[in-house]
RODO-397444 format. One record per residue (C-alpha): residue in three letters; x, y, z. Coordinates in steps of 0.2 Angstrom, whole numbers, padded with zeros to 4 digits, always signed. Layout:
alaXYZ/...
This chain:
unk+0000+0000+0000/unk+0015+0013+0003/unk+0020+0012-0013/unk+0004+0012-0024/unk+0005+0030-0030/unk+0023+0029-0036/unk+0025+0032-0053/unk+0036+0022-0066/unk+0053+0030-0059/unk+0049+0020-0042/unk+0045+0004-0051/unk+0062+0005-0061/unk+0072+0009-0046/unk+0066-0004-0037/unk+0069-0017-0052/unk+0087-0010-0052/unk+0088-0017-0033/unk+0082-0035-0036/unk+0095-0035-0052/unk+0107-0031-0042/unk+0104-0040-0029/unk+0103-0056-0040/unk+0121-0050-0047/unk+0128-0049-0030/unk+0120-0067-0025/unk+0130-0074-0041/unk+0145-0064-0037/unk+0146-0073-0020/unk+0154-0088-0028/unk+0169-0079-0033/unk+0184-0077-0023/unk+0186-0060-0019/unk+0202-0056-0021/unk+0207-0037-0019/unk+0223-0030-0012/unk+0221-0025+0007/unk+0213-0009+0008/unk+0224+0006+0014/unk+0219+0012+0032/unk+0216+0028+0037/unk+0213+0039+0053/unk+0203+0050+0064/unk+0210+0067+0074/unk+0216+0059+0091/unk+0227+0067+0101/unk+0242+0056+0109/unk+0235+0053+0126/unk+0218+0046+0117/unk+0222+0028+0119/unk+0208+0014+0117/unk+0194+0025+0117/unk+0187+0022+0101/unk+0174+0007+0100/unk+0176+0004+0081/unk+0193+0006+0081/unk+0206-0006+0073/unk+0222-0011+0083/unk+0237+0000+0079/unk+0251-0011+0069/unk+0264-0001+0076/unk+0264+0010+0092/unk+0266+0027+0085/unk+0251+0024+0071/unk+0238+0034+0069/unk+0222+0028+0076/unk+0206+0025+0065/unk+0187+0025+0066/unk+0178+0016+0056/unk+0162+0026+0049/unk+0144+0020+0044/unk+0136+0033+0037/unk+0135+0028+0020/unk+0129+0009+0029/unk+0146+0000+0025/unk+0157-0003+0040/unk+0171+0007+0031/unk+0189+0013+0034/unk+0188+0034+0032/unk+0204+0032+0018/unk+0192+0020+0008/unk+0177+0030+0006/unk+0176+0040-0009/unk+0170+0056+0001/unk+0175+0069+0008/unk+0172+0067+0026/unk+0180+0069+0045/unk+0176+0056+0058/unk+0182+0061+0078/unk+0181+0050+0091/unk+0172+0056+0106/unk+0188+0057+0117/unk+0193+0070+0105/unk+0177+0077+0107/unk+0180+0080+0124/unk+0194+0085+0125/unk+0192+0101+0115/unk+0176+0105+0124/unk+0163+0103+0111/unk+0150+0100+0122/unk+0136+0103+0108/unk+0129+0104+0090/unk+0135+0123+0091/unk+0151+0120+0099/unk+0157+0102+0086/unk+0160+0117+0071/unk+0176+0124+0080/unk+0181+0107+0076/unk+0176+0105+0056/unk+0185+0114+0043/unk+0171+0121+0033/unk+0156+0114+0045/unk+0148+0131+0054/unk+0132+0133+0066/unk+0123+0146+0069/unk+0108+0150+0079/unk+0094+0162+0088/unk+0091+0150+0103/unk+0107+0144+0108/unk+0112+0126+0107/unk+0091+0123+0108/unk+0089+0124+0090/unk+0105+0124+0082/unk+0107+0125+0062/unk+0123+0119+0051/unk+0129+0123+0037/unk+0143+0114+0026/unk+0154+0120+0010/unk+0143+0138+0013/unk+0127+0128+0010/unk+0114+0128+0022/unk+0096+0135+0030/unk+0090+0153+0038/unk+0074+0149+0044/unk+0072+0145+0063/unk+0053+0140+0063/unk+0047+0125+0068/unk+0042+0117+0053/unk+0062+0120+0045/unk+0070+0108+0033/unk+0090+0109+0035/unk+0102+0106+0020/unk+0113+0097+0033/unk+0105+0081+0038/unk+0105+0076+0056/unk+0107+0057+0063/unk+0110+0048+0078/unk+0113+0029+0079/unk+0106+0027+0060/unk+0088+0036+0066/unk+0086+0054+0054/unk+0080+0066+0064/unk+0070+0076+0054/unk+0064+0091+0065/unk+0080+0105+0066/unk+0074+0106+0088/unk+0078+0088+0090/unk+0094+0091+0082/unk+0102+0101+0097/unk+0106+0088+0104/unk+0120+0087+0118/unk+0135+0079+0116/unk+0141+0065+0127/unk+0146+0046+0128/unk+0148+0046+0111/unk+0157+0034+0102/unk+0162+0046+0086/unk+0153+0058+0076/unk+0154+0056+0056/unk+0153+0073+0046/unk+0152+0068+0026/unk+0152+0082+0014/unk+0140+0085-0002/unk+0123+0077-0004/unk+0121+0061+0005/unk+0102+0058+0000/unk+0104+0042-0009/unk+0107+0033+0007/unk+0104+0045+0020/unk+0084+0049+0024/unk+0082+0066+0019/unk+0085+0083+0015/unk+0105+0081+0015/unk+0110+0092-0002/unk+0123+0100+0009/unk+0130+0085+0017/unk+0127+0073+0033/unk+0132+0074+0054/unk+0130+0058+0059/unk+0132+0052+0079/unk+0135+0036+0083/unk+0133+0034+0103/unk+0142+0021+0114/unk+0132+0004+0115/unk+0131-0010+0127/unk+0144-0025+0127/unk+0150-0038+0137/unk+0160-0029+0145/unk+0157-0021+0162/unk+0164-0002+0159/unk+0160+0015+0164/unk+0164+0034+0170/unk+0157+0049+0180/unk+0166+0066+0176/unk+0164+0082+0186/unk+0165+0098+0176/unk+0167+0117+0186/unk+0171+0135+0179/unk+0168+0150+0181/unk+0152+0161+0176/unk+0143+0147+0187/unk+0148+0131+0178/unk+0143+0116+0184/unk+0142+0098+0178/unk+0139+0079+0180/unk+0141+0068+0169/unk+0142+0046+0168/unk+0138+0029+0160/unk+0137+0014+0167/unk+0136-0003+0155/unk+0140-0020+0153/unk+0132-0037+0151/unk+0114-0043+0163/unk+0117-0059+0155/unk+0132-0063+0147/unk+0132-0063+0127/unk+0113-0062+0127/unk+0109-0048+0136/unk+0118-0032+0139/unk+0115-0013+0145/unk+0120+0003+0146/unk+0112+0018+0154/unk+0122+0037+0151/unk+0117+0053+0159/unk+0123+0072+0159/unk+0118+0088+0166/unk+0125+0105+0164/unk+0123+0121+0169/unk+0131+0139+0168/unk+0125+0156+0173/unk+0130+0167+0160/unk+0146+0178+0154/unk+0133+0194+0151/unk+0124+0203+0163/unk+0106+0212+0158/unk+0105+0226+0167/unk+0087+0228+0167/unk+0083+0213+0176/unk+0098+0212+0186/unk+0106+0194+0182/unk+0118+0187+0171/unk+0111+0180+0155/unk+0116+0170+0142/unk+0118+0155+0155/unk+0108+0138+0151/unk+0105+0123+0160/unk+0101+0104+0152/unk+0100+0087+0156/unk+0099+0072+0145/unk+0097+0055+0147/unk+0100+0038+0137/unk+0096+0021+0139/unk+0101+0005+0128/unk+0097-0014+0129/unk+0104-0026+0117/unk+0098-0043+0115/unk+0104-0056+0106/unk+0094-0071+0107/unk+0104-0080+0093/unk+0120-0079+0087/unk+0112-0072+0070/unk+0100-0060+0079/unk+0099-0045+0090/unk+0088-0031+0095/unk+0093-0013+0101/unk+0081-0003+0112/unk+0087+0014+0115/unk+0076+0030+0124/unk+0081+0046+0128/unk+0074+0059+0137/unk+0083+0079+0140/unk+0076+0097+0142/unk+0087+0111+0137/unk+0085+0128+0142/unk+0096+0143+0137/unk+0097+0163+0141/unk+0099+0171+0125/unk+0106+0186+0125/unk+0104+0201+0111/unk+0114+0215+0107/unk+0109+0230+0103/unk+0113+0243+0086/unk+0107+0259+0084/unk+0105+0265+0066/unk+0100+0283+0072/unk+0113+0299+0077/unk+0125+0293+0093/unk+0120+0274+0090/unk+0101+0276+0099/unk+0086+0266+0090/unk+0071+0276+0089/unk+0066+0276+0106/unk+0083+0285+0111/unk+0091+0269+0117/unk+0109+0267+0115/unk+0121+0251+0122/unk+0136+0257+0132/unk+0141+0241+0135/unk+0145+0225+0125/unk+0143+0214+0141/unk+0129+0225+0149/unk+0114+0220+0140/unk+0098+0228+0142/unk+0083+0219+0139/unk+0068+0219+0145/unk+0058+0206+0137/unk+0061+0185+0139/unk+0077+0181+0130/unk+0074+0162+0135/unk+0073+0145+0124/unk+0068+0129+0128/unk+0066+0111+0121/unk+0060+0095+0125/unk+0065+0080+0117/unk+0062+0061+0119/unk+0062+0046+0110/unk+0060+0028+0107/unk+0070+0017+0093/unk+0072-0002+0091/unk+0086-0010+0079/unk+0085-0027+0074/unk+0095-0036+0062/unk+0095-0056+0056/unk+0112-0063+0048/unk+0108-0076+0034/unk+0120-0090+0034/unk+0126-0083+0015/unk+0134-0066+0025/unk+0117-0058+0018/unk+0108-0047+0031/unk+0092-0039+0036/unk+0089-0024+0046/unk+0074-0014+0052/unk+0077+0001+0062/unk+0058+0010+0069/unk+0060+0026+0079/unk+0049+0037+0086/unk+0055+0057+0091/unk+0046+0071+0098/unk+0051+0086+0104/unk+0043+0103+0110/unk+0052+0120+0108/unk+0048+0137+0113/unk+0059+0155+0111/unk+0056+0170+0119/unk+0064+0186+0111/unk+0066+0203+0116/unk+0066+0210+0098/unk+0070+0226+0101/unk+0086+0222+0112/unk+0081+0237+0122/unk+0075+0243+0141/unk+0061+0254+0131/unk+0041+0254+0136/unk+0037+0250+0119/unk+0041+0232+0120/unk+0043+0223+0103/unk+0044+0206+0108/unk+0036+0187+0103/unk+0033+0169+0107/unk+0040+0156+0093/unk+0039+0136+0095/unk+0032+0120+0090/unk+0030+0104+0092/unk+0036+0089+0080/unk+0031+0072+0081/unk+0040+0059+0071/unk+0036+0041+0067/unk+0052+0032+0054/unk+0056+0013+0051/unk+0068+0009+0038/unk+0068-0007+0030/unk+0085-0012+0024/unk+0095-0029+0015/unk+0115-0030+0013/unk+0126-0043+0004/unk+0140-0049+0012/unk+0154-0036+0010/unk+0169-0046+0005/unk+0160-0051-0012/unk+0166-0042-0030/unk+0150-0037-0031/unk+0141-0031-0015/unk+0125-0021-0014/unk+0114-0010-0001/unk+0097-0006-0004/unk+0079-0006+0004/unk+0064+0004+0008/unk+0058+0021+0022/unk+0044+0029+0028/unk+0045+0045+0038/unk+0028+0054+0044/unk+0031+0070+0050/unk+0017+0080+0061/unk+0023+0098+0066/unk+0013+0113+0074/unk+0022+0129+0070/unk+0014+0142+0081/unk+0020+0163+0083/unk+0014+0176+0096/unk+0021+0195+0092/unk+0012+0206+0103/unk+0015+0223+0095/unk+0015+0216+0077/unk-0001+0218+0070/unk-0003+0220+0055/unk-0019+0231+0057/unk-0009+0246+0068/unk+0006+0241+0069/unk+0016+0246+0087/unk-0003+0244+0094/unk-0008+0226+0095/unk-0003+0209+0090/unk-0002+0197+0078/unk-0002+0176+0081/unk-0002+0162+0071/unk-0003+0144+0071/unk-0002+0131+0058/unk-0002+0111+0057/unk+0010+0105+0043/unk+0010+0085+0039/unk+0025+0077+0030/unk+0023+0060+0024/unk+0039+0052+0016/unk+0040+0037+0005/unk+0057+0031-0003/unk+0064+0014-0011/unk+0085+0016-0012/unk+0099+0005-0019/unk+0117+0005-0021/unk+0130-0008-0026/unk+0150-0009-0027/unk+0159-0018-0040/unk+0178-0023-0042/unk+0181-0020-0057/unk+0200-0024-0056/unk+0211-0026-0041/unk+0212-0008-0038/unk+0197+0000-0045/unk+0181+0001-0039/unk+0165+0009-0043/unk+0152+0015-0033/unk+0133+0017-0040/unk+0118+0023-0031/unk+0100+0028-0031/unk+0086+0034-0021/unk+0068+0039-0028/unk+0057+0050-0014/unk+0038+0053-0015/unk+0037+0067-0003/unk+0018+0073+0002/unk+0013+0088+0013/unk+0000+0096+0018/unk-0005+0112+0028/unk-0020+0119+0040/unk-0023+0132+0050/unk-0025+0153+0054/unk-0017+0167+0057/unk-0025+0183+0065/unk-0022+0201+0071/unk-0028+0204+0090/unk-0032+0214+0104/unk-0014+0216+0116/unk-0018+0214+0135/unk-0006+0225+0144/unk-0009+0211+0158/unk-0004+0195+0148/unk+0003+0200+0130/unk+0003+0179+0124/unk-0017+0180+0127/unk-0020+0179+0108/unk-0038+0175+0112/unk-0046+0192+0108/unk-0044+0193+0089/unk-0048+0207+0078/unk-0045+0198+0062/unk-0043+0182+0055/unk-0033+0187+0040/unk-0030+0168+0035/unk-0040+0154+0039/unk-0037+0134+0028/unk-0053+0129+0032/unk-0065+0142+0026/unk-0053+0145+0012/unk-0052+0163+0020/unk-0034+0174+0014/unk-0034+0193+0017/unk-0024+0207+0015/unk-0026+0216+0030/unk-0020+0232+0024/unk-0033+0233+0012/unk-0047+0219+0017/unk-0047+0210+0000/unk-0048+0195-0004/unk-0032+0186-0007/unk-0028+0167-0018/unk-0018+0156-0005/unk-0007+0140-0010/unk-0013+0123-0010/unk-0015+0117+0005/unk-0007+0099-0001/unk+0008+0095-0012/unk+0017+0079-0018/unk+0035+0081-0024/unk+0045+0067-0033/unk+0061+0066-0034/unk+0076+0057-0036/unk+0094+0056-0031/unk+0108+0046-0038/unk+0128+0044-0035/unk+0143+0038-0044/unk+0160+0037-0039/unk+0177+0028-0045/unk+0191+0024-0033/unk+0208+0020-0038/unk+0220+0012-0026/unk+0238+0019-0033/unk+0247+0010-0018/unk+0246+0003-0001/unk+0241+0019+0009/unk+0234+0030-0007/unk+0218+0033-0013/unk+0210+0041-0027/unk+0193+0045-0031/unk+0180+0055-0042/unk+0163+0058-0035/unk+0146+0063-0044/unk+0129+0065-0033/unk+0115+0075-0036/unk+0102+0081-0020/unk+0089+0089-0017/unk+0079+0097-0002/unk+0061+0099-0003/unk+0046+0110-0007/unk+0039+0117+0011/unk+0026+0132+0018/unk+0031+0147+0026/unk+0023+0147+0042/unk+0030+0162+0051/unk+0020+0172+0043/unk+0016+0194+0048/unk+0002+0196+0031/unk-0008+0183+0020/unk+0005+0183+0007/unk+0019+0176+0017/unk+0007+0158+0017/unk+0016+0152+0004/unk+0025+0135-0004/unk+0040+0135-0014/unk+0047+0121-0022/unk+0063+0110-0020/unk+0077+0113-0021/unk+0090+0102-0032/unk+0111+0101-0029/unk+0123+0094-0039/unk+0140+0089-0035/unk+0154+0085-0045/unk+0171+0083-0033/unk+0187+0072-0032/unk+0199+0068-0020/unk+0216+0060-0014/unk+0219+0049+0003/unk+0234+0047+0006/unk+0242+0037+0024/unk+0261+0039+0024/unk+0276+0037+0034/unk+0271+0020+0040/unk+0256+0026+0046/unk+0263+0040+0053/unk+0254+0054+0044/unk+0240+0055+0032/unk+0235+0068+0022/unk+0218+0071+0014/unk+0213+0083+0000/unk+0196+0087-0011/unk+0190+0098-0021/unk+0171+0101-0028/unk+0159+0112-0038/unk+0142+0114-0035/unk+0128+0118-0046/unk+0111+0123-0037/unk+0095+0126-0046/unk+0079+0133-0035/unk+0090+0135-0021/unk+0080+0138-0003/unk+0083+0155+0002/unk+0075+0162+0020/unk+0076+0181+0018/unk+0072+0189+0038/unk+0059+0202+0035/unk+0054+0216+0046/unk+0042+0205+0054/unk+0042+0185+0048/unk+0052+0177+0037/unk+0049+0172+0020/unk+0059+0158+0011/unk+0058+0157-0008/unk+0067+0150-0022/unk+0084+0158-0029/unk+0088+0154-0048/unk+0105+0150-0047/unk+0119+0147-0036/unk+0136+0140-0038/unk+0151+0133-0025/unk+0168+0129-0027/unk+0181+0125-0015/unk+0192+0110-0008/unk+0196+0103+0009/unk+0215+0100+0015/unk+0215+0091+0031/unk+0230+0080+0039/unk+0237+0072+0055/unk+0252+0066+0061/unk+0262+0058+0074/unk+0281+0057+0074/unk+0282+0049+0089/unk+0269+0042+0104/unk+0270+0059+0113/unk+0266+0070+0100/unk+0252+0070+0090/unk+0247+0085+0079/unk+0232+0090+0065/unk+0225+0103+0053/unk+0211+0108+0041/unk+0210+0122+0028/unk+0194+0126+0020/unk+0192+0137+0005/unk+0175+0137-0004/unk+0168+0152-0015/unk+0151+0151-0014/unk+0140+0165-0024/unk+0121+0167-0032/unk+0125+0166-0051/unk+0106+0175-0056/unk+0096+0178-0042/unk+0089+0195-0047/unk+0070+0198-0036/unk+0078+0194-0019/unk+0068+0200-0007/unk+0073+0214+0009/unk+0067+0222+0021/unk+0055+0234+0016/unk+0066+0251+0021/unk+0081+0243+0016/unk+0076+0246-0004/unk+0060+0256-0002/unk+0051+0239-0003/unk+0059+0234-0018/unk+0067+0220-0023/unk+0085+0216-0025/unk+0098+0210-0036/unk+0110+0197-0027/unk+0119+0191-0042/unk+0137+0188-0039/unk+0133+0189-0020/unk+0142+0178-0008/unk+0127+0166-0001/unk+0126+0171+0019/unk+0137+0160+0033/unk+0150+0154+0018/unk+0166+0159+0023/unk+0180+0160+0010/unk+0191+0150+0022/unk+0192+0141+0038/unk+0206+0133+0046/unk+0209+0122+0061/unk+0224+0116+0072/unk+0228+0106+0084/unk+0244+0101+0093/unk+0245+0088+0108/unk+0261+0082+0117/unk+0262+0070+0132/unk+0274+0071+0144/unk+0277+0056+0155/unk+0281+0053+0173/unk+0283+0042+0188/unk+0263+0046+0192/unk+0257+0043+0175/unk+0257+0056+0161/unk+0254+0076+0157/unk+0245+0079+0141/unk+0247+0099+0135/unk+0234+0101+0121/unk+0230+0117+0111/unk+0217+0120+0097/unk+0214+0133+0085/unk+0203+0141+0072/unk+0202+0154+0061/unk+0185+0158+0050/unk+0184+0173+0035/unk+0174+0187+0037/unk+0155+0179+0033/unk+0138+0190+0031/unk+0121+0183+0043/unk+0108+0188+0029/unk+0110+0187+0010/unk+0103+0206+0007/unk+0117+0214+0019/unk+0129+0218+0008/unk+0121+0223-0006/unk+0122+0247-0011/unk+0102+0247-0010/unk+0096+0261-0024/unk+0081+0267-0014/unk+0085+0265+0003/unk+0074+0274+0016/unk+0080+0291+0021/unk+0088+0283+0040/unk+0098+0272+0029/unk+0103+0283+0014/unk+0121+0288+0022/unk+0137+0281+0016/unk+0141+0278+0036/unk+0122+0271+0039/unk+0126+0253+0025/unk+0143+0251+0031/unk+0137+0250+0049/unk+0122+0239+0042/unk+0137+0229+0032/unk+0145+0227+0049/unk+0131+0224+0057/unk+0126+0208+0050/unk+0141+0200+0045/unk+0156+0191+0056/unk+0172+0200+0055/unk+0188+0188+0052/unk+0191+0178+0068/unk+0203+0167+0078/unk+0198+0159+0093/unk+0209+0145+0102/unk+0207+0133+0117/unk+0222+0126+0128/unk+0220+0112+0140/unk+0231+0104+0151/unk+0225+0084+0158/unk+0234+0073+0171/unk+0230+0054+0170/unk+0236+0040+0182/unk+0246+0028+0178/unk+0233+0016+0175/unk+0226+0028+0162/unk+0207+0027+0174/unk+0210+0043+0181/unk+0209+0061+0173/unk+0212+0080+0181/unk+0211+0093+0168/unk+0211+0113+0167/unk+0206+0119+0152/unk+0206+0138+0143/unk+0192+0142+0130/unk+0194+0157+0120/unk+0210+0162+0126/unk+0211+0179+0117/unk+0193+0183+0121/unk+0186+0187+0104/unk+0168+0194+0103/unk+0158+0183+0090/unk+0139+0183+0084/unk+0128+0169+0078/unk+0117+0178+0070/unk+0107+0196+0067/unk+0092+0204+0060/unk+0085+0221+0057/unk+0071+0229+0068/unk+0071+0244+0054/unk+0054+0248+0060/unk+0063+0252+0077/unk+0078+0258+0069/unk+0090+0244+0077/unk+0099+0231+0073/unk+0099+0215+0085/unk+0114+0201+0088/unk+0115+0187+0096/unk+0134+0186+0103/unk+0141+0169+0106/unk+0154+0164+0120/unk+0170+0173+0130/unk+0186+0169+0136/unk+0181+0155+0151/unk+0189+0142+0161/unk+0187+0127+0172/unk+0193+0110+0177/unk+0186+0092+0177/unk+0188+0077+0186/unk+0186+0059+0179/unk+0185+0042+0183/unk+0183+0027+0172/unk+0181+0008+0179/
């Protein structure tokens, strides 16, 4: 029945899996006789010794570590994959303090993270290429998974990071394998599971601003080699590194705990079952700085910041998410090496952001109430041959159902009289996703290899529900319940223009997009230890409603969007495993690319006509001894619309018209990004120093795509030379480098750990994002984190 309604490009895809299923059942009575492939490595500092689960045994003692990944379903070494990707353990995750999905880009070339609500509801980007909506009904160009389960809704992607086993980040579109939504690329985690063996640890974090931390996993087997456990926990908190002046506490502090639990059962040698829950709240203090456009930096109502750590804002600033969830993994080995493998989740999760919009202590109060909630049934249905054939194959079925409520409250926001009373919204937005995918391998000789894929997606949503102007109580300004016009209601049919009362056309309330991706790549083992290879894939994102809407006209759909990648790499693992050294290089042509364009009031995401990428990735790591380990990453990528001539803006920005961003940057790409590391173990009688330093530098990047653009009918306020240069610098991130030191003890018996640890030692001010309140003549930020410091205590079994 789920399939019914494809149309013939489902059927042929599907008959391409059983023919190549039926040539990788005939292959399996050859001998497969390639060369041994070449290993290759993950970041892991010298001290980081048997922390990796899916690691293989070092041949010599001062080799490079590896990982294996399986994001692309293949148990595969990261110097075999014909991709460009970055696997880190999650030692090394720990080590440099990423503690988040904001805080894992200081440790990816090329990989950044933005955000309006903190850590609650993160976004990536990769290789410039990425979203600018923060509504609850989002699609990201980055896809998003944990233990093989795609987590479709952007809040349940903030998730934090702990008792992890790795985390994989591949570049480019991953779609043919990967769920959903992935034309930028794909951040898989992959958590710790349960074994026979009984292990575990508690770490204590402290620091200043009021930081405070638990954290600890306990597992091991209930009965041995049948049933086995693991239970993980972590809970954080931090007061703040800015003060708001109106209320009189710091802010920009958070607080969050999460929970996991995993049992694993294997009843037969050939069969097992993972359970996994989870359960975590996240709360967070945003702060947001303040701009003023006017004479002596004021906004309109004569406010001015004095202070880029005194923050005066009178409104709620806070965000918060709840997430939980409930997967089961089972998997049956056939005799043959074949396998089967089902993997049903369920997820939900509930966000809400409070914002002080106009970053100000003023009487006139310009604030709102975003959120959502998402709820997200999956199960994925999937066959593999046995992996040591000539011929080898993946391929199988999904489902996804998606149910979101996207809901806004903006008190002052009318769009009846404006700066008087409110306006709200709410809208019901169900996504039901159907796929069939395949890929296969062939050995075609000894050394090359050739990798073919496909995925066709029928993808059906559907949307309900109103928006409305109402009557602000000075008591309770969320009371949305005295309306004063319903300005868009689905199940009347009704759309208005409030400005003038007529009758408006809306969009169809239901849409089926099908699409399909494909991939194809050839890879050339030149030598033990180097690896060539040549990538196409092609990707697409799709077709959704704007549902943070401020007049009838924002309701709208646009269509997918549609990436294609042509890129190519080498692998190479050198001085006897010593070194290795990676480097690719891609362009990337987009057609209907997703743009979110921050208005006034709302957003409003519509499709640009072309954009274009082209870049490469130089990443390497080396140890020339067992003490000293060091790595880097340089990340170059030029990233531009080719014709995107009716951008929209801001209404005062261009007198209302539209824009021309041909030749534009596209926002949050940075020409460069680089990352180093360097980490040196000293030894001694009581076990072992580690000295450990990490660095990053990021280009100057703009927050939204209009910024940098001369407007030719600007409103008077912003006519002045000096007036666009300070909205220019404003929304954009100048050129910044930001680096960590830590300094960790262990005991000889490598179970004990004392470190201090120094986070942006040179204290450099960043923002994650920024958008215009032209109305109130201000621009507002959102600053990320200062210099801080701490220590942490830890003990393993």
């Amino acid at each position: 029945m789920l399939f019914h309604n494809f149309p013939y490009r489902a059927s042929l895809t599907f008959v391409v899996s059983l023919g190549a299923t039926c040539a990788a059942y005939a292959a399996e009575t050859e001998p497969h006789t390639v060369s041994a492939a070449p290993k290759s490595v993950v970041q892991k500092p010298a001290s980081q010794k048997n922390h990796a689960a899916v690691s293989t045994p070092q041949s010599k003692p001062s080799a490079l570590e590896e990982i294996t990944v399986r994001s692309n379903k293949r148990a595969q070494q990261v110097n075999t994959t014909p991709a460009s990707v970055v696997a880190l353990s999650g030692k090394t995750l720990q080590t440099t303090g990423v503690r988040d999905a904001l805080s894992l880009a200081r440790d990816i070339p090329g990989l950044m993270a933005e955000s309006t609500s903190g850590s609650t509801n993160p976004r990536y980007r990769l290789r410039g290429i990425g979203t600018n909506d923060f509504s609850a009904n989002m699609t990201t160009a980055v896809g998003v998974s944990e233990d093989d389960v795609f987590l479709d809704s952007g809040a349940s992607q903030g998730t934090p990071i702990y008792d992890l086993d790795h985390v994989e980040v591949f570049r480019g579109p991953q779609g043919t394998l990967q769920g959903k939504n992935t034309t930028a690329g794909m951040v898989s985690y992959y958590t710790k599971k349960p074994t026979n063996t009984l292990d575990g640890y508690v770490r204590g974090t402290a620091g200043n601003y009021g930081l405070w931390g638990e954290e600890g996993a306990i597992g091991g087997p209930i009965i041995k080699d049948k049933l086995m456990a693991r239970f993980a926990i972590v809970n954080r908190r931090m007061d703040g590194q800015y003060y708001n002046g109106t209320h009189k506490n710091p802010t920009g502090g958070y607080q969050y705990y999460d929970m996991r639990g995993q049992i694993l059962a294997k009843p037969t040698d050939n069969f097992s079952i993972l359970i996994k829950a989870h359960l975590g709240r996240n709360r967070t203090e945003v702060p947001i700085d303040h701009v003023g456009l006017l004479e002596g930096g004021t906004d309109a109502q004569g406010y001015a910041q004095t202070s880029r750590r005194d923050i005066q804002n009178n409104g709620r600033t806070d965000a918060t998410t709840r997430r939980a969830g409930l997967s089961a993994t089972a998997r049956y080995d056939f005799a043959g090496g074949w396998s089967l493998s089902n993997i049903f989740a369920l997820e939900w999760n509930h966000f809400n952001v409070f914002s002080d919009d106009d970053a100000s202590p003023a009487a006139v109060d310009y604030q709102e109430n975003i959120g959502g909630v998402a709820r997200v049934l999956s199960n994925e249905i999937r066959v593999a041959s046995p992996q040591n054939r000539k011929i080898r194959y993946i391929g199988g079925i999904y489902y996804l159902r998606n149910m979101t409520q996207s809901f806004s409250q903006q008190p002052l926001y009318s769009p009846i009289d404006f700066g008087v009373n409110g306006n709200a919204s709410s809208f019901n937005i169900n996504t039901q996703d159907a796929a069939v995918f395949s890929a296969f391998s062939f050995d075609l000789t000894r050394r090359l290899t050739l990798d073919i894929g496909g995925r066709f997606t029928s993808e059906t949503r559907s949307a309900n529900g109103e928006a409305w102007a109402y009557t602000t109580q000075s008591s309770n300004p969320y009371d949305t319940s005295s309306r004063a016009l319903t300005y868009i209601n689905t199940s009347t049919g009704t759309f208005i223009d409030p400005a003038t009362g007529e009758s408006l056309s809306g969009p169809p309330l239901k849409k089926t997009f099908n699409r399909d991706s494909e991939d194809a790549s050839l890879k050339y083992r030149f030598s033990h230890g180097i690896t060539g290879y040549l990538r196409y894939a092609r990707g697409f994102r799709t077709g959704n409603y704007n549902t943070y809407v401020a007049t009838a006209s924002d309701f709208s759909l646009y269509n997918p969007e549609v990436l294609t990648d042509y890129e190519g790499g080498v692998k190479a693992r050198l001085w006897r495993g010593k070194a290795q050294l990676n480097l690719s290089g891609f362009h990337y042509d987009y057609n209907n690319m997703q743009v979110t364009i921050l208005q006034n009031t709302g957003t409003h995401t519509t499709n640009a006509a072309r954009a274009v990428s082209n870049g490469f990735e130089f990443e390497g790591q080396v140890r020339p001894t067992d003490n000293l380990f060091g790595s880097f990453g340089v990340s170059y990528q030029d990233a531009h619309y080719t014709s995107f001539r009716n951008a929209s803006a801001p209404t005062p920005f261009n007198g209302g018209n539209p824009v021309d961003l041909s030749g534009q940057p596209l926002e949050r790409a940075p020409h460069v990004t680089t990352n180093f590391l360097l980490s040196y173990k000293i030894p001694v009688s009581f076990g072992d120093f580690t000295l450990q330093t990490d660095w990053r530098y990021t280009s100057r990047y703009r927050f939204q795509a209009w910024s940098d653009v001369h407007p030719a009918t600007p409103a008077a306020f912003l006519s002045s030379p000096q007036t666009q240069a300070l909205v220019r610098n404003a929304f954009s991130q100048k050129p910044v480098i930001t680096g960590n030191v830590r300094i960790a003890w262990h005991s000889v018996d490598e179970k004990t750990e004392v470190a201090v640890w120094l986070h942006n030692i040179t204290n450099q001010m960043t923002y994650t994002n920024a958008f215009g309140e032209f109305f109130n003549r201000n621009i507002s930020r959102y600053p990320g984190d200062l210099r801080s410091f701490g220590f942490e205590v830890m003990r393993s079994l």
